[in-house]
N, C-alpha and C positions, 0 to 999 in steps of 0.2 A: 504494500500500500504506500506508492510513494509520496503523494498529495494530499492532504487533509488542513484543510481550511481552516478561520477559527472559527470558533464556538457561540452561538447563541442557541437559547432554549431552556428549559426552564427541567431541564430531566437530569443533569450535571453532566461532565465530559468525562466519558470512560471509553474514550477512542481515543483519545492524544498519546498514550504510551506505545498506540500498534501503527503508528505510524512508522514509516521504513521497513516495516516486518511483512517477512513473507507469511505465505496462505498456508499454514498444517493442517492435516487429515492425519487419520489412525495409521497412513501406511505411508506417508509422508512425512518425516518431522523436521518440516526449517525452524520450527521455535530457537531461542537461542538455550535454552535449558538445556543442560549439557547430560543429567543424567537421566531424563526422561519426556517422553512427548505430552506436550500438554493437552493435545489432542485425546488420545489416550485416556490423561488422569478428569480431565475435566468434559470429556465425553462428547465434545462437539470438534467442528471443525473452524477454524479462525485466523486471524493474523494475528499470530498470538508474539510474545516476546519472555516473559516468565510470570505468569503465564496473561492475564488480561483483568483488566476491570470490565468487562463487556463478554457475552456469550451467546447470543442470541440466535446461536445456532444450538449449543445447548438442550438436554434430551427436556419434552414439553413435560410438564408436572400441573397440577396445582396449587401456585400459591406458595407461600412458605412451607418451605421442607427440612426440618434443622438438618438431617444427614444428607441433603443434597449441597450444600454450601459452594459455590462458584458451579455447581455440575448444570445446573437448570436453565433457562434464558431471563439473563440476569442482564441487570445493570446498575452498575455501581453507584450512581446517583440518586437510584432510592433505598435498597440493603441486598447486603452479598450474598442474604439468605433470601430475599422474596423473588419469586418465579414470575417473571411477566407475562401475562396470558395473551396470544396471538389466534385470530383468526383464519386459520392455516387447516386445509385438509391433509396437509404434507410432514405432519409434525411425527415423530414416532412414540408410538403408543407403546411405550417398554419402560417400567419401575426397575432399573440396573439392581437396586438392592432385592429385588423380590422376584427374580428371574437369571437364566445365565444371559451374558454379553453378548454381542452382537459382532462384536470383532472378528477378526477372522482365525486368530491365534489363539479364541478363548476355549482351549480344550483342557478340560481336567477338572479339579476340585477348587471350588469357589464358595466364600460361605455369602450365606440372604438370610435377610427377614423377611417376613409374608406373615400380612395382618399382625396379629396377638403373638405369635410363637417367638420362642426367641430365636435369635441367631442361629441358623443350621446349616452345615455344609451338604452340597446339593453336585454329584457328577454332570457336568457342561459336555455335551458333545460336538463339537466342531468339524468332524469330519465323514459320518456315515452319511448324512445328509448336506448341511448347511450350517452357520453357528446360529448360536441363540437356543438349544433344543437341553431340555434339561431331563437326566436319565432319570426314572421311575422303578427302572426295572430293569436287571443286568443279569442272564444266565449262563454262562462258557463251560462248567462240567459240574457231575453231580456230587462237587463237595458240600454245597450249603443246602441245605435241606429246604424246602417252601412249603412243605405240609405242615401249615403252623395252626396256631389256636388264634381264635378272636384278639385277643389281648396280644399277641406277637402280631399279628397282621395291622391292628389299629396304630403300635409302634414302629415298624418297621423291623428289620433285620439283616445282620450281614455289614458285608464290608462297602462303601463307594467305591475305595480301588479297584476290587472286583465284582464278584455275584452281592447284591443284595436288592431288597425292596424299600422306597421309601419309608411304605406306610402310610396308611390311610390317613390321617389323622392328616397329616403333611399334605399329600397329594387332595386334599379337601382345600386347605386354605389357599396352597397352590390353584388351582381350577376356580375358586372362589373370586381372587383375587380381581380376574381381569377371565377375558373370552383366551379359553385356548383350544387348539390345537392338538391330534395325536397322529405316533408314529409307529408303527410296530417294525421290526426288525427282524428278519427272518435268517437261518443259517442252517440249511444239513448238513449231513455229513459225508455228505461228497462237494461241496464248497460250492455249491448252489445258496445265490440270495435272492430273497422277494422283498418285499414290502404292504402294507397297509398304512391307508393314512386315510384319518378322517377331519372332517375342518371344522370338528367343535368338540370338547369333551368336556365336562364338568360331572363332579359324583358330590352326593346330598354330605353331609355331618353321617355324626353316629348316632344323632338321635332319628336320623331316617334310614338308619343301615347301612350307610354309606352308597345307597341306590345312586346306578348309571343313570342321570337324567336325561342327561345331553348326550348325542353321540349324532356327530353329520354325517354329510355326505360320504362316501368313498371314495378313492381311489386309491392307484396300486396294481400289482401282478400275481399277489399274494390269494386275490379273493377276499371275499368280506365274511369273516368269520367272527363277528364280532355285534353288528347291527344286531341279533337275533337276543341279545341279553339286553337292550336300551330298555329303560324301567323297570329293571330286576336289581335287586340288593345284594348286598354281599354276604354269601357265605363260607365259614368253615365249618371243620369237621364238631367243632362245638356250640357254634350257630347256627343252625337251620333255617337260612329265611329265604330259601326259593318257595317255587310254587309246585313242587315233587309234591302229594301228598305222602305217599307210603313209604317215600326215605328221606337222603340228604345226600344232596349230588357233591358235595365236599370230600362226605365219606365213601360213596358209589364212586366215584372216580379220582378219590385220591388229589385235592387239591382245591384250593380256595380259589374261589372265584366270582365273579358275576353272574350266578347258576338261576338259571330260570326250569328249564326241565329236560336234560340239565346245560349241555351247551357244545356250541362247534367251534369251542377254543377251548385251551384249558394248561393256559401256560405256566402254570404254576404248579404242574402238578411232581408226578414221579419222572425223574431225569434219567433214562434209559439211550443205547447205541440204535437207533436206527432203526428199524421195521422190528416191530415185535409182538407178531398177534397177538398172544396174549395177554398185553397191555392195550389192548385196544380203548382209546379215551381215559385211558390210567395214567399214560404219557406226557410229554409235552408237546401237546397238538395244535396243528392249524387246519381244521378238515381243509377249507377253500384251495390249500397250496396242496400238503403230500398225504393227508388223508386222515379219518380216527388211528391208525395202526403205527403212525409215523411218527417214532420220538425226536424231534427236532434238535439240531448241536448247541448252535446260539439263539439266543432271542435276547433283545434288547426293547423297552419300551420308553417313549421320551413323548415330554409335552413340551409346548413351546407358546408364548402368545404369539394370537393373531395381529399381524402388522406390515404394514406396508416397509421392507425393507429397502433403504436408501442406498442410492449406488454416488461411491462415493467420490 
């Protein structure tokens, strides 16, 4: 920005220090901060110099945000902490702290808050799809067990480095939060992958059973083996809230799940090699892709908000 004029107006001047400074992005950094991009730390893109009194490119919020302090579109003239509201269709709808990043680099373990919960760290995946997609759900072999009880599934389980489940409890304030997004992730064991994706998901509290409310559209090569449990609760082997009368698809097929009566997915269930009749829907199954009999290698499940991602 070679040229900026002087100042009149009544909003204070928090562009006179980016004058002479070049234009940073997240994959860009001319700021002059030598050990980090301010692009990066303050989440927009700018002429920044270490870093700016001005942001207004800045991710949109509203209003005062104390843990967004210079992150939001701000301007130093009225406070570093208030979020100036723009009538912009083009703003990006993503709470950094209550979802994974958007960068292209943001893969791994990152901690959020979302709503009431405190602080938790949350697996970011950055590369099966796109960034921004935060993992729910990670299976690669049958060392963590998922036949769990109520009270283990409502907590989560497991490691985010590798196999574990969020947990209900989590994945509610998660989908609560804002409109998202699901992904499923498929892998056999001949290194064939599909996909499922659907363009809304949200599940109720645990005072409604943690019921599938929402579940959109499809798409994917995987098959939709999922649609058929939307307004079904969640069961284990010690909750029984499908709609089986004469048992508990939990314990019928070995695995907690979305069970209506009982269901053409069942990824949580016993982790088996490959075709094994008689596991049939005992497994970890995706009927739509390799069928009831086909215990699946990997599965990965990830939600993401829905947003217009900006190119940058």
């Amino acid at each position: 920005m070679s040229k900026l004029e002087a100042f009149t107006a009544d909003a204070g001047d928090s562009m006179r220090e980016n004058q002479n400074q070049k234009f940073t992005t997240y994959d860009r950094d001319k700021d002059a901060w030598e050990e980090k991009n301010c692009a990066v730390e303050y989440m927009g893109p700018w002429s920044y110099i270490y870093c700016t009194y001005s942001n207004l490119f800045g991710l949109y919020l509203n209003g005062t945000v104390d843990n967004m302090k210079w992150k939001g579109n701000v301007e130093s003239g009225t406070d570093k902490n208030d979020v100036q509201k723009f009538d912009s269709q083009d703003q990006i709808a993503w709470n950094p702290y209550s979802q994974c990043p958007t960068y292209p680099t943001a893969h791994g373990i990152f901690t959020v808050q979302v709503g009431a919960l405190n602080p938790f760290q949350v697996s970011c995946d950055a590369k099966i799809v796109a960034p921004g997609w935060t993992v729910i759900a990670r299976r690669t072999n049958g060392d963590l067990n998922f036949f769990r009880s109520w009270q283990e599934c409502k907590r989560g389980f497991g490691d985010i480095a590798g196999d574990f489940f969020i947990g209900l409890d989590k994945l509610h304030a998660i989908t609560k939060s804002q409109t998202h997004e699901l992904y499923v992730h498929l892998e056999d064991f001949e290194g064939n992958t599909r996909y499922a994706q659907y363009d809304e998901f949200f599940i109720e509290s645990e005072n409604e059973l943690y019921r599938l409310t929402k579940l959109g559209g499809f798409t994917g090569d995987a098959g939709d083996s999922l649609s058929s449990q939307k307004g079904h609760n969640f069961t284990t082997y010690d909750r029984d809230n499908d709609i089986k009368p004469e048992s508990n698809c939990a314990l019928d097929y070995m695995g907690p799940w979305w069970h209506k009566h009982c269901t053409y997915s069942n990824l949580f269930s016993i982790y088996v090699n490959g075709t094994v009749s008689s596991m049939e829907r005992k497994a970890v199954n995706w009927a739509g892709w390799r069928g009831f009999a086909y215990s699946l290698k990997v599965i990965q499940i990830m939600v993401r908000p829905k947003y217009k991602i900006r190119s940058w």
